[in-house]
C-alpha positions as CSV (number, residue, x, y, z in Angstrom):
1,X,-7.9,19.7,8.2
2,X,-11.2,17.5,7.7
3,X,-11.9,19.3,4.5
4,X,-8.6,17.8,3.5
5,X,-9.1,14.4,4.8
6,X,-12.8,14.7,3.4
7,X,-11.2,15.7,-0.1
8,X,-8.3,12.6,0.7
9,X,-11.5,10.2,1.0
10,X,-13.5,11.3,-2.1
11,X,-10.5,10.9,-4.2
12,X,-9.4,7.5,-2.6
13,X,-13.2,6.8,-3.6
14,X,-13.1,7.6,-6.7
15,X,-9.8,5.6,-7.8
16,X,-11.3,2.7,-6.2
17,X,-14.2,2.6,-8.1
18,X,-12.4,3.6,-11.3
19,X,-10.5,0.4,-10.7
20,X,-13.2,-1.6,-9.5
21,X,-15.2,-0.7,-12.8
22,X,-12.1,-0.9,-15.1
23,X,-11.1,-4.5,-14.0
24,X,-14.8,-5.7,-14.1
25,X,-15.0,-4.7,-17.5
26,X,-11.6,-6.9,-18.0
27,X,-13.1,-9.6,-16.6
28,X,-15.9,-9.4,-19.2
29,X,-14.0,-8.9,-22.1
30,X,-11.6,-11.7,-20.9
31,X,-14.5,-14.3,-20.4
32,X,-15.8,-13.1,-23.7
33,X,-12.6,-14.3,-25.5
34,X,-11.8,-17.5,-23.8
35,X,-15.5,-18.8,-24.6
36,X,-14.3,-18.5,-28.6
37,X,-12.6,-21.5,-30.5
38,X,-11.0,-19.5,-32.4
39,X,-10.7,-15.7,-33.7
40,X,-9.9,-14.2,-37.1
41,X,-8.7,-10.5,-36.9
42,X,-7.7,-8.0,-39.4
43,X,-6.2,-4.6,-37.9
44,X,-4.4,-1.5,-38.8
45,X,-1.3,-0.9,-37.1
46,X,0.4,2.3,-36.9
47,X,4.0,3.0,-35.6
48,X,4.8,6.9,-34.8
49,X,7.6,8.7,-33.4
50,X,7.7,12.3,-33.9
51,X,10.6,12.5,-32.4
52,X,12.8,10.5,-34.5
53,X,10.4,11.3,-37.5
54,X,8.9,8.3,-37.8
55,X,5.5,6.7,-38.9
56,X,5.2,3.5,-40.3
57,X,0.9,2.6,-40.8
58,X,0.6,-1.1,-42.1
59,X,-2.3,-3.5,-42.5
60,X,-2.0,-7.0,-41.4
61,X,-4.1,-10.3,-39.7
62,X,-3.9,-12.7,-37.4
63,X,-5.6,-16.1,-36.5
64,X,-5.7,-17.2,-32.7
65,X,-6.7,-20.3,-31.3
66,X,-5.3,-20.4,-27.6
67,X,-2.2,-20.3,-27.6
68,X,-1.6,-20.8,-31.3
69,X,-1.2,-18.5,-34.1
70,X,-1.1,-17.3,-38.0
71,X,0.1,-13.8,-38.2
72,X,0.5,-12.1,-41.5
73,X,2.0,-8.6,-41.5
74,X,5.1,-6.5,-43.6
75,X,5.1,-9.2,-45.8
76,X,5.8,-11.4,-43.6
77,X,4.1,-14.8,-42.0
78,X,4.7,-15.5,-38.4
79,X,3.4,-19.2,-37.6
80,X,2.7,-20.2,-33.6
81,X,2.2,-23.7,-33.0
82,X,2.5,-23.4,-29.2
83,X,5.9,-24.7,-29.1
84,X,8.3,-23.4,-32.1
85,X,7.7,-19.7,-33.9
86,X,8.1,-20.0,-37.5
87,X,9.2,-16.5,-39.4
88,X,8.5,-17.1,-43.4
89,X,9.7,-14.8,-45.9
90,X,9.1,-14.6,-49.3
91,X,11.2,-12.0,-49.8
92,X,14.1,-13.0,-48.7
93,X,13.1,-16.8,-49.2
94,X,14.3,-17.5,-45.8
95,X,12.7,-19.3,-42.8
96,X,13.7,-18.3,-38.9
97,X,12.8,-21.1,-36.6
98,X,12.8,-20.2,-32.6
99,X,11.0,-20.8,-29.5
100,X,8.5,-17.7,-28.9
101,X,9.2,-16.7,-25.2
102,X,6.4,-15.4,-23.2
103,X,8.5,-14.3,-20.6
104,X,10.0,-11.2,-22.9
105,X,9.0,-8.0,-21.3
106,X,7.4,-5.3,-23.3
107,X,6.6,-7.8,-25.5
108,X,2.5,-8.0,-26.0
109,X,2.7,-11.4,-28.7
110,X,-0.1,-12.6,-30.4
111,X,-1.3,-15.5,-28.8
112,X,-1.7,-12.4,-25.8
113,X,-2.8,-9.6,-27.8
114,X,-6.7,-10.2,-26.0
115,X,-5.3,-11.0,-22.8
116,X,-1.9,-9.4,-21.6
117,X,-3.4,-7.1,-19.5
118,X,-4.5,-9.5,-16.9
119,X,-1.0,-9.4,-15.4
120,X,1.3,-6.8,-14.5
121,X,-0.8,-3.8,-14.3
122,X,-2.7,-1.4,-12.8
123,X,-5.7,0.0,-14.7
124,X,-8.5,2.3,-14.3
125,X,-11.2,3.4,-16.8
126,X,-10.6,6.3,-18.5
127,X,-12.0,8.1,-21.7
128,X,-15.7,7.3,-23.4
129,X,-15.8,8.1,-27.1
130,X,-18.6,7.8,-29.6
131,X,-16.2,6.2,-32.6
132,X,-18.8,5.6,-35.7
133,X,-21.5,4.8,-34.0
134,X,-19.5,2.6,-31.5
135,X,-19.3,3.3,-27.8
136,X,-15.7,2.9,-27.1
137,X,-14.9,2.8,-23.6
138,X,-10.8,3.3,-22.9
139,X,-9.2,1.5,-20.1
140,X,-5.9,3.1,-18.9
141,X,-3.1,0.2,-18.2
142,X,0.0,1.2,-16.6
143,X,2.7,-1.3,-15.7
144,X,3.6,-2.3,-12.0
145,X,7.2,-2.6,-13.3
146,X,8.5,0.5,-12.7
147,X,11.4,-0.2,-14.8
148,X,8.6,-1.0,-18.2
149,X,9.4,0.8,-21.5
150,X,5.9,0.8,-21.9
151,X,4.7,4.3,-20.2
152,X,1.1,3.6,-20.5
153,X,-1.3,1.7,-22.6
154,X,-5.2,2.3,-23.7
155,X,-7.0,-0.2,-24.3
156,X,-10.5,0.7,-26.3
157,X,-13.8,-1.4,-25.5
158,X,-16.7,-2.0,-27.8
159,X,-19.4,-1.1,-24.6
160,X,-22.1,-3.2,-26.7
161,X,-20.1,-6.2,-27.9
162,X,-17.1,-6.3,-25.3
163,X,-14.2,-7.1,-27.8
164,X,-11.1,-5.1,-28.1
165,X,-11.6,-2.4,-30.6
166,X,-8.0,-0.7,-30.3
167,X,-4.9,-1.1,-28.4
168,X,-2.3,2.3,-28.2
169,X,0.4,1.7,-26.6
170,X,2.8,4.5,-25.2
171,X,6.6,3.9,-24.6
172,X,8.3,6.2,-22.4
173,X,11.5,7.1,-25.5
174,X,8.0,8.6,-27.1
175,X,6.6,6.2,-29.6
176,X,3.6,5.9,-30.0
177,X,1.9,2.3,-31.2
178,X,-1.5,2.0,-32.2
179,X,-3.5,-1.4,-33.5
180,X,-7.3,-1.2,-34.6
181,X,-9.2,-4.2,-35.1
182,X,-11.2,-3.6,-38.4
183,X,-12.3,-6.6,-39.1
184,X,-13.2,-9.5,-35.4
185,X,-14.9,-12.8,-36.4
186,X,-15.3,-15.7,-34.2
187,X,-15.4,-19.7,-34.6
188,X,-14.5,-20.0,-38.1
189,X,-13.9,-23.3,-39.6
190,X,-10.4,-23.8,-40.0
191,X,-7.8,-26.6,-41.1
192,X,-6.7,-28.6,-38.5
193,X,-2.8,-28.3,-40.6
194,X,-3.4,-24.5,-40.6
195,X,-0.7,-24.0,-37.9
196,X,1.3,-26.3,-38.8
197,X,4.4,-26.2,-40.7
198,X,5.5,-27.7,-43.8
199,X,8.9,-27.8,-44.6
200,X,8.4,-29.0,-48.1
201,X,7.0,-26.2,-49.4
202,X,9.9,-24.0,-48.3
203,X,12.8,-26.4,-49.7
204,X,14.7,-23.5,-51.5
205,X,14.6,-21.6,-48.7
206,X,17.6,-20.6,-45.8
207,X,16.4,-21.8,-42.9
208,X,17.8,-19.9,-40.1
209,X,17.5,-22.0,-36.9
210,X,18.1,-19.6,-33.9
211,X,17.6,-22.9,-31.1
């Protein structure tokens, strides 16, 4: 019996320090990010399901500054102001106009791609790979909500610079999401009009207002 207890202990241990360790490096990734004006990504994304036969790779980028955003990706242009979304197509030559809820669940939007994991889950560190030189350390997140889609999510470190390297997201109907940042800059100039949208430049276009 106190071999089992003993063993009950050590693991208890363990799992507190893996959490202890995993949200500390959170909290230094998080502070990182907050201290930048702004951030330019590019990334990779990559949608599989084997299951269904799917896989969908794509390249695409985003702009963040707090709240606000400028995402480009399938041809599409999603713009954030903080208040209204913007969905521009070209292709279609149409415009979707909405308010961006943060309260959707599942949902991991732009403007909280570098910080939706400070709410709603647990976490503990997991993995350490060597990626190109790059010590990625992996950070298992798995969501309180019992009732999440999401079954678990990894969340890659850069152990040197502490920005997000990769994000793969697991759902529990099997897909499998993955996003890799090729490309992180940080306080670039930009236009003070650059999210902000001008409805003269899309006067042939539908505009589909969903408010």
């Amino acid at each position: 019996m106190n071999k089992i207890i003993t063993l009950v202990l050590i693991t208890i241990s363990i799992n507190v320090f893996s959490q202890n360790k995993a949200k500390s490096l959170l909290n230094e990734v998080s502070q990182k990010v907050k201290g930048y004006d702004n951030i330019s990504i590019e990334f990779k994304y990559v949608l599989e399901n084997t299951s269904e036969n799917i896989k969908q790779e794509t390249r695409g980028d985003v702009i963040l500054q707090g709240d606000k955003y400028k995402l480009n990706i399938l041809g599409v242009t999603r713009l954030y102001d903080g208040k209204t979304l913007y969905s521009i197509s070209p292709e279609d030559e149409e415009v979707t106009i909405s308010s961006e809820s943060d309260n959707e669940e599942d949902t991991i939007t732009p403007s909280k791609m570098l910080s939706f994991y400070e709410d709603g889950y647990m976490y503990a560190l997991d993995v350490e790979q060597n990626i190109k030189g790059r010590k990625i350390q992996y950070v298992k997140l798995t969501p309180i909500d019992s009732d999440s889609e999401i079954k678990y999510i990894l969340l890659g470190i850069d152990a040197n610079t502490k920005h997000i390297y990769n994000l793969i997201q697991v759902g529990k109907n099997g897909s499998k999401t993955t996003l890799t940042v090729n490309s992180f800059k940080t306080n670039e100039p930009l236009s003070k009009s650059l999210f902000t949208f001008d409805a003269n430049k899309y006067k042939d276009y539908y505009i589909n207002n969903l408010d």
